[in-house]
C-alpha positions in Angstrom: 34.2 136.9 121.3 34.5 136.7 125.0 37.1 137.9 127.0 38.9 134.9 127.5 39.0 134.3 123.6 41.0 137.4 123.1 44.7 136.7 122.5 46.4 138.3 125.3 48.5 141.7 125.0 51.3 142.5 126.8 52.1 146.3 127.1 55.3 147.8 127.3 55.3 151.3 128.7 58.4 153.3 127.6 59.0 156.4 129.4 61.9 158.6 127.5 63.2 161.6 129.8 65.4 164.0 128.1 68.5 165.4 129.8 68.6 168.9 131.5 70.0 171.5 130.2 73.5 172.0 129.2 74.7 175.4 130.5 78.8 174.7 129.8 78.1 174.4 126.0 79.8 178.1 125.6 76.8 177.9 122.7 78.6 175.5 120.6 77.1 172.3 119.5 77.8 169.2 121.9 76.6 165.8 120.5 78.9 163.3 122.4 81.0 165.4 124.5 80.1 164.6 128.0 79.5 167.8 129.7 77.5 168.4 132.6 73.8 170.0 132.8 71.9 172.1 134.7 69.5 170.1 137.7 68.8 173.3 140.0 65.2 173.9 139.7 63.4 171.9 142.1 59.9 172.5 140.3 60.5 170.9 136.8 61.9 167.3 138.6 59.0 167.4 141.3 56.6 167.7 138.5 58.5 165.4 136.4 58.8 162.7 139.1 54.6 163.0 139.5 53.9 161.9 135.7 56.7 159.2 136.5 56.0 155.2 137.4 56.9 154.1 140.8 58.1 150.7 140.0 60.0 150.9 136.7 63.1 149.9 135.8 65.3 152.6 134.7 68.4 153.0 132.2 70.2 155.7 130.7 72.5 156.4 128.2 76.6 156.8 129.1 76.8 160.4 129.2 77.0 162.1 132.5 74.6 164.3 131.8 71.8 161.5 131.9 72.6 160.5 135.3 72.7 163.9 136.8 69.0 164.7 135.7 68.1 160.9 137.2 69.7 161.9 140.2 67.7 165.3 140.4 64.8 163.4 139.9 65.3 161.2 142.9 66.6 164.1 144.9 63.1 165.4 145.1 61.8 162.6 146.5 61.3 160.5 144.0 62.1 156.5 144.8 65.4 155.8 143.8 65.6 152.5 141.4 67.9 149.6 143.1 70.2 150.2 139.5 70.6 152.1 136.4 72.2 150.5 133.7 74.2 153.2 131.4 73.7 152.2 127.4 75.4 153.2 125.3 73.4 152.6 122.4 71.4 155.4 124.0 74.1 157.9 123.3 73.3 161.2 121.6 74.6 161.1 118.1 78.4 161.6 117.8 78.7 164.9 115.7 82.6 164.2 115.0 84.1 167.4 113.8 81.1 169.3 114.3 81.5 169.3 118.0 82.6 172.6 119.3 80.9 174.4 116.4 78.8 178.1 117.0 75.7 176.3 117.5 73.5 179.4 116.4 76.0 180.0 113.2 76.0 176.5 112.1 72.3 176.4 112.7 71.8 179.5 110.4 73.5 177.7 107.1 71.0 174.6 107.2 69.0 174.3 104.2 65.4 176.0 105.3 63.0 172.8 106.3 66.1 170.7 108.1 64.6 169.5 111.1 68.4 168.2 112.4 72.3 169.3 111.9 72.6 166.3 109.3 70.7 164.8 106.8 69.4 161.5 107.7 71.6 159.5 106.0 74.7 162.1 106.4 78.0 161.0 108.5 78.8 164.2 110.9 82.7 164.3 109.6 84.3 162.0 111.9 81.1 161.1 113.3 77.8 159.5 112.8 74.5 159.7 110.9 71.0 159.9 112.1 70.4 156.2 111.2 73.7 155.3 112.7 71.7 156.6 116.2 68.8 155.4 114.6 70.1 151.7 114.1 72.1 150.9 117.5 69.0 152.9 119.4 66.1 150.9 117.8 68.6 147.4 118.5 68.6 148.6 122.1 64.7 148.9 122.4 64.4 146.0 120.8 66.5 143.7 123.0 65.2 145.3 126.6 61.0 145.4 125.2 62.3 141.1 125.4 64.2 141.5 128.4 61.4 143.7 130.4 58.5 142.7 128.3 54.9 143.9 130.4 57.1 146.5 132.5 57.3 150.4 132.9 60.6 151.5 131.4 62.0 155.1 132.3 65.2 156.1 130.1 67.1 159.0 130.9 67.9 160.2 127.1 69.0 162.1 124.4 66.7 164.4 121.9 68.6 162.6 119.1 67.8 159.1 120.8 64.1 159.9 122.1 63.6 161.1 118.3 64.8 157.8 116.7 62.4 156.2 119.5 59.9 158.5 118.0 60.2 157.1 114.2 60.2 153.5 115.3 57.0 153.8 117.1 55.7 155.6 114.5 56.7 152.7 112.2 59.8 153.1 111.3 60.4 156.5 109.8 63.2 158.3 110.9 62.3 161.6 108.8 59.1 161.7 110.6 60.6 161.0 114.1 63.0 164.4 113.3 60.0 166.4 113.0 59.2 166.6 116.4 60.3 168.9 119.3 62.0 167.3 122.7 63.1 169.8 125.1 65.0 169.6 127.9 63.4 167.8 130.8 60.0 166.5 128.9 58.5 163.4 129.2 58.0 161.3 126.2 55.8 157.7 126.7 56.0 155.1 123.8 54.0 151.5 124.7 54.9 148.7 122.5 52.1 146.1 122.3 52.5 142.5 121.8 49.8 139.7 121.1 49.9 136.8 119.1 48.4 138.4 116.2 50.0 142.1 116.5 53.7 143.8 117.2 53.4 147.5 117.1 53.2 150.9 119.0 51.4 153.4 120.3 52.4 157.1 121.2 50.1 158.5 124.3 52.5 161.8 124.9 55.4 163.2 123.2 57.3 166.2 124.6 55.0 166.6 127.5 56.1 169.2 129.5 54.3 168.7 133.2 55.9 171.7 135.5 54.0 174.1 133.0 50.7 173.7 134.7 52.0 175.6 137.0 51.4 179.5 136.5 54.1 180.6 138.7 56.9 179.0 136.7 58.5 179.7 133.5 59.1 176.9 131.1 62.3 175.5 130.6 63.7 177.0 127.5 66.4 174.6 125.0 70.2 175.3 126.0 70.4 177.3 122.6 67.5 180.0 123.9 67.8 182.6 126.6 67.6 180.9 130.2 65.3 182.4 133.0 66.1 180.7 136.6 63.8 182.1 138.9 65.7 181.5 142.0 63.0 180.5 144.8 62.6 177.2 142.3 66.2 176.6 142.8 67.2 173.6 144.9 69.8 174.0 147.8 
């Protein structure tokens, strides 16, 4: 077959950026409350901004803390996007009553093997499942791969909603998509690929992590974990 008989793909580069850290937690478990995070050192967005598309279009979920880290990203001199639409399909999931929990207590009375607070198909009291996120997350994909079919997409995210990302580029499965890590800051790419003949995904990185290449810096740590800031990384 030549290259002109090949049914042509279009490629849809998704480029999932979790949030910064949240420092005003007090160590109690967040979900939906809209605190603020942490977008003083310089090193982690400059390296972020290097792995990062020049000419995407950009989104990010409603939570402040999603435009603050888009906003340190720019602030390094990355190109700032004419507009950022907030979705709020790409909200964390609402924990309900768990929200304002001891994060480390709560975390010590899960069953050993959960990868998240709830089981996958368990409301939070007064809150949401996984699949809840799952569902309104993977209805949000769906609708912008249409809108921005053949286009870089950076979303400024959740580790809840980059996870449920995860499991449908993996096919669906949200249990799988909960097994993996996605800490603060890391870059997660997802391309969807479209032909006549084929609609599926591929995964080229997942939690990548770019300012550890350099030797002089210490990797972010989760909000949970001890925090080291040296302080010549910090920005003015």
């Amino acid at each position: 077959m030549s290259n002109a008989d090949k049914p042509k793909m279009t490629t849809t580069r998704w480029w999932w950026v979790r949030h910064a850290p949240v420092r005003e937690d007090e160590g109690c478990i967040y979900g939906q409350k809209d605190l603020g995070c942490d977008c003083s050192d310089r090193i982690v967005f400059e390296a972020v901004g290097k792995i990062l598309p020049r000419n995407a279009v950009w989104y990010a979920s409603n939570l402040k803390r999603t435009h603050q880290t888009a906003e340190a990203i720019w602030a390094v001199g990355f190109p700032k996007p004419a507009a950022m639409p907030h979705v709020d399909a790409f909200a964390e999931q609402h924990l309900g009553e768990l929200q304002g929990m001891n994060r480390a207590a709560f975390y010590a009375k899960l069953p050993p093997g959960r990868n998240w607070l709830t089981g996958i198909d368990e409301p939070a009291p007064g809150g949401e499942s996984f699949m809840d996120l799952y569902n309104r997350a993977c209805a949000a994909i769906e609708r912008i791969n249409t809108e921005q079919a053949g286009r870089d997409i950076v979303v400024v995210a959740h580790g809840g909603t980059i996870r449920a990302a995860v499991a449908l580029a993996l096919g669906g499965q949200p249990d799988k998509g909960l097994a993996f890590d996605i800490d603060n800051c890391s870059v997660t790419r997802l391309d969807h690929l479209l032909s006549a003949n084929y609609n599926g995904w591929r995964l080229p990185m997942v939690n990548q992590q770019p300012w550890i290449a350099d030797a002089s810096h210490r990797a972010m740590h989760q909000p949970a974990g001890p925090e080291i800031e040296p302080p010549e990384t910090k920005l003015a």
